[in-house]
Every structure is written in C-alpha cells, then in structure tokens.
C-alpha positions in Angstrom: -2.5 16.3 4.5 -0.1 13.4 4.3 3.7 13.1 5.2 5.9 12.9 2.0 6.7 9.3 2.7 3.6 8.0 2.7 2.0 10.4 -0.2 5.0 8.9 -2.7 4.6 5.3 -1.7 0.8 5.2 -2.2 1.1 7.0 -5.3 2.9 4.2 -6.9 1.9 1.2 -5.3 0.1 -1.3 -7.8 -2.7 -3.6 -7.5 -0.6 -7.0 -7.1 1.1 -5.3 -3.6 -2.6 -4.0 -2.2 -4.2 -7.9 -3.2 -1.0 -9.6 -1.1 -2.6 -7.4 1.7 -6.3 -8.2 1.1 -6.5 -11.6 -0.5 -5.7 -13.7 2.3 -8.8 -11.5 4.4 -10.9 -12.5 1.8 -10.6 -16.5 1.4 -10.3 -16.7 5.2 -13.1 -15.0 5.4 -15.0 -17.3 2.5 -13.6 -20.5 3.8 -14.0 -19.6 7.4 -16.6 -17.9 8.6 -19.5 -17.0 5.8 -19.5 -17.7 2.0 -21.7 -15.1 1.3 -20.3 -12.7 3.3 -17.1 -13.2 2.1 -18.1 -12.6 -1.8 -19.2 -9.2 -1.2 -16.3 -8.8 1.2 -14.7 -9.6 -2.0 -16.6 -7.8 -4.2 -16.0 -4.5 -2.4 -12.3 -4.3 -1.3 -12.0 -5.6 -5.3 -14.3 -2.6 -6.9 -12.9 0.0 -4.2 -9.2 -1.0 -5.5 -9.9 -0.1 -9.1 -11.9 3.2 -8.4 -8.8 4.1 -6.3 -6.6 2.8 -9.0 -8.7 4.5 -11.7 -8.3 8.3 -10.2 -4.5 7.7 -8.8 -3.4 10.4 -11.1 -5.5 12.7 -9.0 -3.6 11.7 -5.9 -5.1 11.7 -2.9 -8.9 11.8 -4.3 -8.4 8.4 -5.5 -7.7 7.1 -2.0 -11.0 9.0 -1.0 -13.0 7.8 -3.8 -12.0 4.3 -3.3 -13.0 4.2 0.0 -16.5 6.3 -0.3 -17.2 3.9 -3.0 -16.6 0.9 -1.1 -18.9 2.6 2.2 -21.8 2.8 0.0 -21.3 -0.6 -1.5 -21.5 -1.7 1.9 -24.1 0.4 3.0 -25.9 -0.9 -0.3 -26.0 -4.4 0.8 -27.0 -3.7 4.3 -30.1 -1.9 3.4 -31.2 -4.0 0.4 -29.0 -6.9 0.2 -31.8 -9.7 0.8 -33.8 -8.3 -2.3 -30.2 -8.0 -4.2 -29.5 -11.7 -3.5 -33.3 -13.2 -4.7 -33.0 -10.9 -7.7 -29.6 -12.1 -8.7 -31.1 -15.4 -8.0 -33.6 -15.2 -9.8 -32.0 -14.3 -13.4 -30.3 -17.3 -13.4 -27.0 -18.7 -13.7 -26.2 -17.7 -17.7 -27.7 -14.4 -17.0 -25.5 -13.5 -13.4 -22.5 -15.0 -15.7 -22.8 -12.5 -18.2 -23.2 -9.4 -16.2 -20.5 -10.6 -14.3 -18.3 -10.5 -17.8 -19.8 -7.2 -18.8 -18.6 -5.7 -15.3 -14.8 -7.6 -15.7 -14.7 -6.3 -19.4 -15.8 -2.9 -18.1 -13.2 -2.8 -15.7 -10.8 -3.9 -18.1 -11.2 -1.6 -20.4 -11.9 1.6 -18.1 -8.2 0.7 -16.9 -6.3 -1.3 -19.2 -3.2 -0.9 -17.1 -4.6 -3.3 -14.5 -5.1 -6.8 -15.2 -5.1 -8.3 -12.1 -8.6 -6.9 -10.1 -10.4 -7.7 -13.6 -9.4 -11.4 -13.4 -9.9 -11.5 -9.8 -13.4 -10.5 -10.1 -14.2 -12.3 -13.1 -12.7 -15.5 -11.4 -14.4 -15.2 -8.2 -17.7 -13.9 -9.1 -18.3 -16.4 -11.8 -17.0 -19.2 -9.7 -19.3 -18.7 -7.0 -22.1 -18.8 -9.4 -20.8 -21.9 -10.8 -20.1 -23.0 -6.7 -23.8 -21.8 -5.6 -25.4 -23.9 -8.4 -23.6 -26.9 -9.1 -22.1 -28.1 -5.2 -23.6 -25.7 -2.5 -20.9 -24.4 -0.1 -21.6 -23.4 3.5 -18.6 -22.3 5.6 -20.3 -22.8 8.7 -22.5 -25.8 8.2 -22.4 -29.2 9.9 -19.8 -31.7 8.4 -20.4 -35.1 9.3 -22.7 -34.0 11.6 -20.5 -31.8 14.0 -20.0 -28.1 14.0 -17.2 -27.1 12.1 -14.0 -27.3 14.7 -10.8 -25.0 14.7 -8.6 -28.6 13.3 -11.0 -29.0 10.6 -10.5 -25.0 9.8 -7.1 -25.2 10.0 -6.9 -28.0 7.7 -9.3 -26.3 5.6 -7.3 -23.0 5.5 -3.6 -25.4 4.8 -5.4 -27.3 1.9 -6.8 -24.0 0.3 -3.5 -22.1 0.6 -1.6 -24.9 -0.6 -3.9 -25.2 -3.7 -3.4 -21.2 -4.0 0.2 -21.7 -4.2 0.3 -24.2 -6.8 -1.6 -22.3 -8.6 0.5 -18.9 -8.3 3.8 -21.0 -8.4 3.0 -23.3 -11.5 1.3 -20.4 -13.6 4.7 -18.8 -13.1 6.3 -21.8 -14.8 3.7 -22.1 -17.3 2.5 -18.8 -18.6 4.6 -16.1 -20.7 7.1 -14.1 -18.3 10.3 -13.8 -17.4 10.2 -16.8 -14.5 8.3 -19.0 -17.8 9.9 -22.2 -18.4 9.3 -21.6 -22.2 10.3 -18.0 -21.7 13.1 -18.2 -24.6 10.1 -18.4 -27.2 9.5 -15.2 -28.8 5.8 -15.4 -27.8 6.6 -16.4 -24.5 8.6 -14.1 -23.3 7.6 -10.6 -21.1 7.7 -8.5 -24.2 5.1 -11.1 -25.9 1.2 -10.1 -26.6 0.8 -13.3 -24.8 2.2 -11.9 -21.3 -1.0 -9.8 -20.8 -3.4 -12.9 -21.2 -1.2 -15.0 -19.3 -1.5 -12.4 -15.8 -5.4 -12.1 -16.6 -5.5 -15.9 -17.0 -3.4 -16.5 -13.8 -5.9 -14.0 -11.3 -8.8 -15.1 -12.9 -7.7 -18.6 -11.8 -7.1 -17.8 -8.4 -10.4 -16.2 -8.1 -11.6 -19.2 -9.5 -9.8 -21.1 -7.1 -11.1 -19.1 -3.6 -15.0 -19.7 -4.8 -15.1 -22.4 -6.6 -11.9 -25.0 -6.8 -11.1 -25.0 -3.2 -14.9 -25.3 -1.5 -15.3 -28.4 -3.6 -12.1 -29.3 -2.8 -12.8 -29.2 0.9 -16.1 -31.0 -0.1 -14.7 -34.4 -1.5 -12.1 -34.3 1.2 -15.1 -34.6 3.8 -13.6 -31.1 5.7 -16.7 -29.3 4.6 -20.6 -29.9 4.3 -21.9 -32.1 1.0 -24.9 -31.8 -0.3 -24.3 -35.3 -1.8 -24.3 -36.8 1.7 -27.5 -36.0 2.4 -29.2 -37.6 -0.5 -27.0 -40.6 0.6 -28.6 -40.7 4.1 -32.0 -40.7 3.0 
C-alpha cells in the first residue's frame, strides 16, 4: 500500500517532528485569522496525533485512525459546534479547566511515551479559557479603530514567534536535559526523573504561550483589539 521508504519513516517518526510541521499552522491560524477557529484547529490536529501515535504499533491503521478521528471531530463541530461552544460556556471556567486536565491526564496516561501532545493541549486549552475570560482576544477585530492590516499581522506573527523562541530556547537552558545549563546535577541531567516534567512543563508552556501569553501580549502592545480601550472611551 505504501513504498518501503515511506512505511519505515512514518513508523518511527515522533510527535516533536509531526508538531514542527503543524504548530506554526496552528498559531498563524489563532493569531491571524480566527481565535476560535484556530483552537479547534488545534484541538484536532493535537487529538488526531495521539490516536495515530496510540495504534503506531499497528502500522498503517494508526495513520487511518488518526485521520478518521480527526474527520469526525471536525464533522462534530460543524454540525453542533454553536451548542458545543454555549455549553462549554456555560459550565464555567473551573469546570472547562478541569475536564480539560482530565483529558491531558487521560492522554497522558493512555500513552506515557508521549509527553509532548499532553502538554500541548493542556497548555493551549486551559490558556484559552484563561484568555476567553480574563482579556478577550479577537484575531480579526478592529485595533484602534482600523481593520487589522498585513504590517500589523506581520508584526503580530514576529512578536509571537519571537516570544515562542524564547520560550523553546531558554527552557532548553533551564530545564533537566542534556543542552541544561545545570545539566551536571544528578537531578538535572537526561537520565533524571526530572527530565520527563521538564518536556511536559516546556509544551505545556508553549501552548500556554499560542492562547494565552502571546494575545495579551499583542494586546498591551496595541497590535490587537483591548477590551480595556473600550471602557476607556466611554
């Protein structure tokens, strides 16, 4: 069904190679163009990653299953995704929080292997929550009363991806690992218990980052739409 080539490099390719792929889709997409949009865009490509991750040793079904399983997410949200988004809204912050934990620990455990997608979701999900609720983020909205322009985007998109890199770069230097500054400690080191903890801290902070860190960001730099402005007007 598929050439050798491609059949041995799929089989082996790991989560952190697929998210350099996706990733920059997704923030693009969420800093862009549609904030809501770009959390389920999010949501999928993340969930269809770990089904295919979770059934690799069945090579190809996981490919299959990953991708049927991201169709009918999307399918999900198309047919009922207004009555999804009132009844999320509806339980409340604390409540959205904790089944977003219960899902990342799910995950988690499901496929301990994989820390990254688990982190990615539990950092995006929860800061959009935290985004949607405390500073209200709108991609597409009027900032200081013009339409969003392509220099304004672009400066948007530099800012975010510089703040990405920091974040990637200094958690390299910080955390347990081999590229650690403090990677001579016993506990620091790649063979620690820590270095586990330190990858899931370091993607959860990036999702963190994408929906929460870089919109408000963007906000106090005056490149996107405040709420706060508003009430100022008045």
């Amino acid at each position: 069904m598929f050439p050798a080539e491609i059949t041995d490099s799929l089989a082996v390719i790991s989560s952190q190679e697929i998210g350099i792929y996706f990733l920059p889709l997704v923030l693009l997409f969420f800093w862009l163009i549609d904030e809501k949009k770009g959390l389920i865009l999010g949501i999928i490509i993340i969930v269809s990653i770990w089904c295919g991750l979770f059934f690799r040793p069945y090579f190809p079904i996981g490919i299959w299953t990953g991708l049927a399983v991201g169709l009918v997410l999307l399918l999900l949200w198309y047919a009922a995704g207004s009555y999804l988004t009132k009844f999320f809204a509806a339980a409340g912050m604390r409540s959205q929080n904790i089944c977003i934990a219960a899902i990342a620990l799910a995950m988690n455990g499901l496929l301990p292997g994989d820390r990254m997608l688990p982190a990615l979701f539990l950092g995006f999900c929860i800061g959009y929550t935290i985004m949607k609720n405390r500073f209200p983020f709108f991609a597409r909205k009027e900032t200081n009363r013009k339409a969003p322009g392509i220099m304004l985007m672009a400066v948007r998109c530099l800012t975010g991806l510089l703040g990405l890199g920091i974040i990637l770069i200094g958690s390299r230097f910080i955390l347990p690992g081999e590229g650690s500054l403090f990677r001579d400690f016993h506990y620091w080191s790649k063979n620690s218990l820590f270095y586990e903890l330190g990858q899931f801290v370091r993607y959860g902070m990036i999702g963190l980052w994408v929906s929460a860190g870089a919109p408000r960001v963007f906000q106090q730099m005056g490149i996107a739409h405040n709420p706060k402005d508003e009430g100022s007007e008045k």
